[in-house]
N, C-alpha and C positions, 0 to 999 in steps of 0.2 A: 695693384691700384686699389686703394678706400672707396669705399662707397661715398653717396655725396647727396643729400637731401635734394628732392626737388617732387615740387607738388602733382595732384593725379592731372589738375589742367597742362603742366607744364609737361612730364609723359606724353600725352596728347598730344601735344602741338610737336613733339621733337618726332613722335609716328606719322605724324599725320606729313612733318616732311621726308620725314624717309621715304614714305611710299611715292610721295611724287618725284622725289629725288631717282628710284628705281624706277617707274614707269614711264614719266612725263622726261623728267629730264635726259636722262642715260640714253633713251631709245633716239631722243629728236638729236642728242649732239652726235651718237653714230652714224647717224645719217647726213650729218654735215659733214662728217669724214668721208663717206662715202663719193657724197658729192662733190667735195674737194679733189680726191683722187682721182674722180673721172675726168678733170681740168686736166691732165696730163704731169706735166714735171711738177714735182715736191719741193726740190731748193728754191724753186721762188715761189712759191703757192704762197700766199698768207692766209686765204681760208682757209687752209691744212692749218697752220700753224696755230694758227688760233681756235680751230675746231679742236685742235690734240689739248690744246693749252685749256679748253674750256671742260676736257673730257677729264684730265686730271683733278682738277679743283673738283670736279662730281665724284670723285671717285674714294678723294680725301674726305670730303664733308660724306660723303655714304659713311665712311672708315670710323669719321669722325663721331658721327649720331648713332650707330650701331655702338660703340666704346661707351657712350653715354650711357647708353638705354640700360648696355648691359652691367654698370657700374652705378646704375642709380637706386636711391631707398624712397621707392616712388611713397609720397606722404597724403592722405585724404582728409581734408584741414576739419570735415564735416565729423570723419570718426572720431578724433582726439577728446580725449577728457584731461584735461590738463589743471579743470576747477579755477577758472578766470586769469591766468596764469599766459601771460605772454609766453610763446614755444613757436616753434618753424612751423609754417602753414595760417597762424593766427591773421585776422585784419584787427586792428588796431585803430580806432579813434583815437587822437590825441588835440592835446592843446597848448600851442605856443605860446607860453606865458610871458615873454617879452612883447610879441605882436600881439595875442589876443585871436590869435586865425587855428581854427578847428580845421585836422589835418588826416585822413585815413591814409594809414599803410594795409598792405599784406607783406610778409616776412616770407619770401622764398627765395629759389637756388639764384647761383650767379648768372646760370643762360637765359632766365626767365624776369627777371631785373629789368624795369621798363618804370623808371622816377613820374614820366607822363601817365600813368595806368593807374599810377600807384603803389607799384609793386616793387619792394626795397630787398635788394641783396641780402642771404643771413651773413655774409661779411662786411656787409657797409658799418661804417661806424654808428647809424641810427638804430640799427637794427641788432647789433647788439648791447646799446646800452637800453634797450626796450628789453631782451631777453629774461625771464624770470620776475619782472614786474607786474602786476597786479592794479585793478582800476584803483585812481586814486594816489598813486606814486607816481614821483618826480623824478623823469629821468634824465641826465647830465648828456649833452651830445655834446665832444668834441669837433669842431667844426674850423674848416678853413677861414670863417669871420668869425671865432670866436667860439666862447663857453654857448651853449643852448641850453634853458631848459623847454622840457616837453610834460604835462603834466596827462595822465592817462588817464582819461576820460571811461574806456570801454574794451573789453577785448571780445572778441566772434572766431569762432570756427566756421567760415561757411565755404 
């Protein structure tokens, strides 16, 4: 498996589930198996069934966030010298030059993508016609209503 960009916030938050995934969740849903079990017969329990059903999904997302971590090119947007230069990690002030509406991005990974945050995919289609751009350039968004342009106001490592 490639490595796969994603920011030192975005690291964070995928540890920061792990460990509750490991401590908080894993510990409380064994114990609903537990207490399932003491109900007696299994073929008709359904809190069995669904304490097993809820131990698995814990156990896949552990699988799942540990593969990440261990396959991530964790990026600190503060370190970058990139010289004004749109790159993964950057925030991005921009300007819709159709509307006239001044728009910040941050450009990180796919798990940490959150349009309400602010925080645009580096595979979204915005995000990489901002790539490599520079304040002051016009950048072409193919969009589902249409051509966009965005014209770049500013770019920050923070």
């Amino acid at each position: 498996m490639s490595k796969f960009p994603i920011t030192l916030q975005g690291a964070e938050l995928l540890r920061a589930e792990l460990q509750r995934l490991k401590t908080v969740d894993r510990p409380s849903v064994i114990a609903a198996i537990a207490e399932a079990r003491s109900h007696g017969d299994l073929s008709e329990n359904a809190e069995y069934d669904a304490a097993k059903e809820r131990q698995g999904f814990i156990e896949w997302r552990i699988k799942e966030v540990e593969g990440k971590l261990g396959n991530a090119q964790i990026i600190d947007p503060k370190l970058l010298d990139a010289d004004g230069r749109v790159v993964f990690g950057a925030t991005v002030d921009l300007e819709d030059l159709e509307e006239g509406k001044a728009v910040t991005y941050q450009i990180v990974g796919d798990d940490e993508a959150d349009i309400k945050a602010g925080k645009v995919s580096i595979n979204s289609p915005i995000a990489r016609a901002l790539i490599g751009k520079y304040a002051g350039d016009v950048a072409e968004v193919q969009t589902p209503g249409g051509l966009r342009e965005y014209e770049v106001l500013d770019v920050k490592y923070i």
